[in-house]
MARZA-975347 format. One line per field, with one value per residue (C-alpha): residue number from 1; residue in three letters; x, y, z. Coordinates in Angstrom, 2 decimals, padded with zeros to 5 digits. Layout:
<recs>
seq: NUM  ... $
type: ALA  ... $
px: X  ... $
py: Y  ... $
pz: Z  ... $
</recs>
This chain:
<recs>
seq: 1  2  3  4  5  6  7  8  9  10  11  12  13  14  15  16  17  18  19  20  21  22  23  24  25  26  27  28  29  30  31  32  33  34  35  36  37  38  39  40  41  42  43  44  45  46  47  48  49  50  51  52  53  54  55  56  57  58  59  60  61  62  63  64  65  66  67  68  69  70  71  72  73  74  75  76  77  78  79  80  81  82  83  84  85  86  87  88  89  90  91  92  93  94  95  96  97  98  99  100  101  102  103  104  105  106  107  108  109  110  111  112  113  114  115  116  117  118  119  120  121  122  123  124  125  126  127  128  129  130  131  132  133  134  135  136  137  138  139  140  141  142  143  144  145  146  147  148  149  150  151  152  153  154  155  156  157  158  159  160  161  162  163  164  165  166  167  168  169  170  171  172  173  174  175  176  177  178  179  180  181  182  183  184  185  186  187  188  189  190  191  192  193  194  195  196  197  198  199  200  201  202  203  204  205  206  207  208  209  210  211  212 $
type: UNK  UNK  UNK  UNK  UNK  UNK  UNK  UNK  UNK  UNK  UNK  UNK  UNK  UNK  UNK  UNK  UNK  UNK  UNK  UNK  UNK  UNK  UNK  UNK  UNK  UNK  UNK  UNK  UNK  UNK  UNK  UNK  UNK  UNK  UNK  UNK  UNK  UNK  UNK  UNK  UNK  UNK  UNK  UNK  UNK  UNK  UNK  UNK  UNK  UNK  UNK  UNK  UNK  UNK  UNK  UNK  UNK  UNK  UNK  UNK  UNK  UNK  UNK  UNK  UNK  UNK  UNK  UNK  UNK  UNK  UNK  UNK  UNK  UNK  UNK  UNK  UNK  UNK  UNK  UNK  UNK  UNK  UNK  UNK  UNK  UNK  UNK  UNK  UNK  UNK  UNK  UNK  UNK  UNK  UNK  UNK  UNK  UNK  UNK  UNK  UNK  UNK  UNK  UNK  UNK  UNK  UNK  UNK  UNK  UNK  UNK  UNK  UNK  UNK  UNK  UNK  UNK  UNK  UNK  UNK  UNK  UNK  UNK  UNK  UNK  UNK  UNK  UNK  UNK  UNK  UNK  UNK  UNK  UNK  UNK  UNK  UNK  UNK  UNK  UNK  UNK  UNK  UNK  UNK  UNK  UNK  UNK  UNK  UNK  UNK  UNK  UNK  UNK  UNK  UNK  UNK  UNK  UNK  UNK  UNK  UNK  UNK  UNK  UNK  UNK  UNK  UNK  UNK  UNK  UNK  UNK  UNK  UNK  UNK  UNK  UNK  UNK  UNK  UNK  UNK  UNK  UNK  UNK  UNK  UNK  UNK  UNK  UNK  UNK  UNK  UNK  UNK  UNK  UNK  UNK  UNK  UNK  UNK  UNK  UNK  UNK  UNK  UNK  UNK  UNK  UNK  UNK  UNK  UNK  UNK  UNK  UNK $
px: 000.00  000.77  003.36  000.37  001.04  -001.59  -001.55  -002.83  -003.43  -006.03  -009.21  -008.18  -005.23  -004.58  -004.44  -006.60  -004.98  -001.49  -002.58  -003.45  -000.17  001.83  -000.71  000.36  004.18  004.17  002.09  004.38  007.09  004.99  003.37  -000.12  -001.62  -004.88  -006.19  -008.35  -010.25  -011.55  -015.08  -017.61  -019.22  -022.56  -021.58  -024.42  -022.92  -026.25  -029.05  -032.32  -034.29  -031.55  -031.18  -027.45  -029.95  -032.32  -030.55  -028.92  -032.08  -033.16  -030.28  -027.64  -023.84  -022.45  -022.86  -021.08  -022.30  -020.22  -020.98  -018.22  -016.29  -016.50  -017.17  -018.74  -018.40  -021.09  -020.77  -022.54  -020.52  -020.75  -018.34  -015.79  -013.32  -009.65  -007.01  -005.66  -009.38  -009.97  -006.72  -007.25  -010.10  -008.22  -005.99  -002.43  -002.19  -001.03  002.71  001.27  -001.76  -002.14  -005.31  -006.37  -007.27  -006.54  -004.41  -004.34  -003.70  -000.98  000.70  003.32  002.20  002.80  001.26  000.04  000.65  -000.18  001.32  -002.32  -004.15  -001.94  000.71  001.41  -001.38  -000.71  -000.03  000.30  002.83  005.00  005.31  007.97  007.69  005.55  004.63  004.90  004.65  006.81  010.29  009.28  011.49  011.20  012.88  010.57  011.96  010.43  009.20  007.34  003.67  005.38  007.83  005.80  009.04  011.20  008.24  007.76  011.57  011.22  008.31  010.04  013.25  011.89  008.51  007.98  011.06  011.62  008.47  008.11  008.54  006.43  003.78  001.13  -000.78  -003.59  -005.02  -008.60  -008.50  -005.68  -002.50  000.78  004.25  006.77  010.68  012.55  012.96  009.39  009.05  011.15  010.12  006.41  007.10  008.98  006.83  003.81  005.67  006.88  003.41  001.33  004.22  003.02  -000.25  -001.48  -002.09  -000.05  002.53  005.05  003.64  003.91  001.05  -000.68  -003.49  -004.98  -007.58  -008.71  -011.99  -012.39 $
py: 000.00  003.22  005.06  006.53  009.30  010.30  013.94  013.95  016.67  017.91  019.57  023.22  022.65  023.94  019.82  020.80  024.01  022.26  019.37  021.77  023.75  020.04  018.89  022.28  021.88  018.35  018.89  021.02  018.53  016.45  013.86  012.72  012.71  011.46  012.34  010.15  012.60  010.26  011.86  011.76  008.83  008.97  011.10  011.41  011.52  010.84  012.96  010.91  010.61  011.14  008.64  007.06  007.08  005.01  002.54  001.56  001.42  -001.40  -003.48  -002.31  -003.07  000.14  002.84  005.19  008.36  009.78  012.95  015.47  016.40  013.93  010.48  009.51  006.15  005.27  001.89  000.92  -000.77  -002.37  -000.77  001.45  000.99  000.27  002.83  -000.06  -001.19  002.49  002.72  -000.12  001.11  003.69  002.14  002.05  005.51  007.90  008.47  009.15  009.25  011.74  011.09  013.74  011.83  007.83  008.65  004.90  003.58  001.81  004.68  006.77  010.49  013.96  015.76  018.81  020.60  024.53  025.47  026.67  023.65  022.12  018.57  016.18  013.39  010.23  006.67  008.26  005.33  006.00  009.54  010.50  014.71  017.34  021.04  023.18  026.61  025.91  023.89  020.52  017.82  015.05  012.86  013.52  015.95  019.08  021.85  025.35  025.61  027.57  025.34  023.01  022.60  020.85  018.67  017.82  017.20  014.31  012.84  012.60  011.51  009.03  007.69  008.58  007.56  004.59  003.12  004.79  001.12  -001.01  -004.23  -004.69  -007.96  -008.95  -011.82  -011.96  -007.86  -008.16  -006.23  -008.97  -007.82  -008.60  -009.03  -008.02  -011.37  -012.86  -009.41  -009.71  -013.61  -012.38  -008.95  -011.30  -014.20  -011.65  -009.78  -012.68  -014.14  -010.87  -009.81  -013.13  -012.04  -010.88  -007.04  -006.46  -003.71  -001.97  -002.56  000.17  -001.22  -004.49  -005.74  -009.15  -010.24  -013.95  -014.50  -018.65 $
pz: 000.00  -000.01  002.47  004.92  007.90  010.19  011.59  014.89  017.95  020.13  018.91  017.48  017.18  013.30  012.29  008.58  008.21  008.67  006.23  003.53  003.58  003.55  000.84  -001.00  -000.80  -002.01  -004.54  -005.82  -005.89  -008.18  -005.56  -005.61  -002.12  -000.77  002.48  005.10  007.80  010.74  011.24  014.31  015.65  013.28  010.88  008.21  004.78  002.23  003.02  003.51  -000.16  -002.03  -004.83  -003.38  -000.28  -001.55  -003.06  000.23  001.65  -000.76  -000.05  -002.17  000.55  -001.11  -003.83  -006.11  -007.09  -010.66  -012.02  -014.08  -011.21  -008.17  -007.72  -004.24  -002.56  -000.06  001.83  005.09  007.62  011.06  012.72  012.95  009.79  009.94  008.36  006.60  005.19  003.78  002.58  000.42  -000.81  -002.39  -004.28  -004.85  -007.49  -004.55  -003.54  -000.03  002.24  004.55  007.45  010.28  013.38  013.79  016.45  017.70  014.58  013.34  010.77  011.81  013.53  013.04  016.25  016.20  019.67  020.94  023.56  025.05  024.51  027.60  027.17  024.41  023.33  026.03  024.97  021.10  019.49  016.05  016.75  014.13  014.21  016.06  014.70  017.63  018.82  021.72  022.38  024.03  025.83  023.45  021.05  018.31  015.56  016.07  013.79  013.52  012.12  009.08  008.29  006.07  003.76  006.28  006.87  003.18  003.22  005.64  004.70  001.10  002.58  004.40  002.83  -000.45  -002.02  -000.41  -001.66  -004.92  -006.58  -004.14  -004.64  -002.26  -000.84  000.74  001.92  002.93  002.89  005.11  004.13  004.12  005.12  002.33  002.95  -000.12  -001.33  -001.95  -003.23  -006.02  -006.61  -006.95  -008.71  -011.23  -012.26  -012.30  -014.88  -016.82  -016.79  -018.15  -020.66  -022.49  -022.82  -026.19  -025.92  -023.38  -023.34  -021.04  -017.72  -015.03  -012.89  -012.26  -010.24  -010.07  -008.09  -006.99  -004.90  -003.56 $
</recs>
């Protein structure tokens, strides 16, 4: 999957207004980002009689509204999703995926921290950089609300490139941990096996999918 790095801090603490300037600068350095936002408990996205509305009402597990400009995903679920289950939803297009809130997720953090909204987030694990207004005893690099560049530098550095040639897998919608080797093995007879196919041309992506 993708490289993903949630940003995470208390409520007010500038997490969007951070995310859009970070969105902004890597951007400009040619990435494509996607961003996750963990909403409220009970969130309402599809307004009642709406046609996306309706069909879930009838039965339909999940629906996609496509117009011009935007194309909308609806899909009713149990509980609370996983970061890993939405980011494979997704897809594998993005250099990086950026979320606002899991903050007991598995992904890496960025916290945000005022000094006026009182100490650090507790028990907050994979905490690889803070944006703060104030020097703080910590380990975790530290650096100033306007210095989105330095940020950008390190998530490059230390995310982006090292995955920019990657293959993902998942077994039963669960992400599996590759070592380099069975990387290579699989990345290799994939390649070899598709390049014999009739139509098929330089490959810079693949995806194959087996249901049992």
């Amino acid at each position: 999957m993708p490289p993903v790095v949630s940003i995470v801090g208390k409520s007010e603490s500038g997490k969007t207004a951070f995310i859009e300037r970070l969105i902004q600068e890597l951007k400009s350095r040619g990435y494509r980002v996607a961003t996750i936002k963990h909403a409220p408990q009970g969130t309402n996205f599809d307004k009642p009689g709406k046609d996306s509305w309706r069909h879930i009402q009838a039965g339909s597990e999940t629906t996609v509204v496509s117009s011009t400009d935007n194309l909308v995903l609806v899909k009713h679920v149990s509980q609370d999703s996983t970061l890993e289950e939405i980011v494979r939803l997704l897809g594998e297009e993005y250099d990086i995926i950026l979320t606002e809130g899991f903050k007991q997720g598995n992904a890496p953090k960025i916290e945000i921290h005022r000094k006026d909204t009182g100490a650090l987030l507790k028990n907050i694990k994979k905490r690889i950089a803070i944006i703060t207004d104030e020097p703080l005893e910590t380990k975790a690099r530290q650096f100033s609300f306007e210095d989105s560049k330095s940020l950008a530098n390190l998530l490059e550095r230390g995310f982006i490139k090292p995955q920019k040639e990657r293959i993902s897998l998942y077994v039963n919608n669960s992400p599996i941990t590759l070592t380099t080797f069975p990387k290579q093995i699989i990345t290799n007879i994939l390649v070899a096996m598709v390049s014999c196919l009739r139509g098929v041309k330089e490959i810079s992506s693949l995806q194959i999918f087996l249901r049992k």
